[in-house]
Steps between C-alpha positions, in 0.01 A plus 500: 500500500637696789869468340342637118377815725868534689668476170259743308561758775842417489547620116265762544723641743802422332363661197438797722853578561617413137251760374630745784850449330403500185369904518748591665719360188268660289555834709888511492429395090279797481743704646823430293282556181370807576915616650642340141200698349640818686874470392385448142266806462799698687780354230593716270495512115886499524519163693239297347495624109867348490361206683240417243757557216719273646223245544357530176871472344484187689214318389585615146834366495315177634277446259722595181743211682222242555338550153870457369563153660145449371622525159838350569238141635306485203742591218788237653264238591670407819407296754392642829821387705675672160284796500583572845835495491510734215273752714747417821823615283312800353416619850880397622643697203241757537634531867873448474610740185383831350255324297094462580372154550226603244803556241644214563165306450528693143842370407314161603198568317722576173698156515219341551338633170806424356443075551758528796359211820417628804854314587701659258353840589572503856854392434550789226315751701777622763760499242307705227396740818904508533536572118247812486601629823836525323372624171278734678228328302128417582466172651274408202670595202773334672322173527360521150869538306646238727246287457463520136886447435473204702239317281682657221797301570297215660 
């Protein structure tokens, strides 16, 4: 019985100093909101309206990419290994040349509407990006000619 007692006094006084540490946590938490809350009231219009543009661009460009490969999953019926290596070499492409990742997802999305496996569009896919860099051409439109004269001519 005596040792119960020792070891209740024992937590209560360790819980003692852990909620001593705790507020003063709390405190220096306290105090970087309300400084962060300072420097944002004093930012200007100038610094964070460009901010918030470039943030929403962001998320925009995001979402238009993600819905893409979306479309590019469930029109070319590729597995999920497939499906993310056709989203890896979008970004990659997206990344590497003047072209978005989301239009390269569209040149992907347009061969796979034309019958074209998720194989046989991520071999074509740098080398029509090549073609309507050349041509000046929209990644697309570039997909959809050279991927109809190729089932044209089998």
């Amino acid at each position: 019985m005596g040792r119960l007692k020792d070891l209740i006094i024992n937590i209560g006084a360790s819980t003692k100093n852990l909620d001593k540490e705790l507020g003063k946590t709390r405190g220096k938490i306290n105090g970087m909101s309300r400084n962060l809350q300072k420097v944002g009231r004093n930012m200007s219009a100038a610094v964070t309206a460009p901010l918030l543009g470039i943030a929403a661009a962001s998320s925009k460009t995001f979402v238009d990419f993600e819905f893409q490969m979306a479309k590019v999953k469930a029109v070319s019926g590729a597995t999920e290994s497939q499906f993310q290596a056709l989203q890896e070499q979008a970004k990659h492409l997206g990344a590497t040349t003047m072209h978005t990742a989301s239009s390269v997802s569209t040149l992907q999305l347009e061969l796979s509407r034309l019958g074209f496996t998720a194989t046989e569009t991520q071999n074509a896919t740098a080398a029509i990006l090549d073609l309507a860099t050349a041509t000046d051409s929209d990644l697309g439109q570039a997909a959809d000619v050279v991927g109809s004269t190729l089932r044209a001519f089998g």
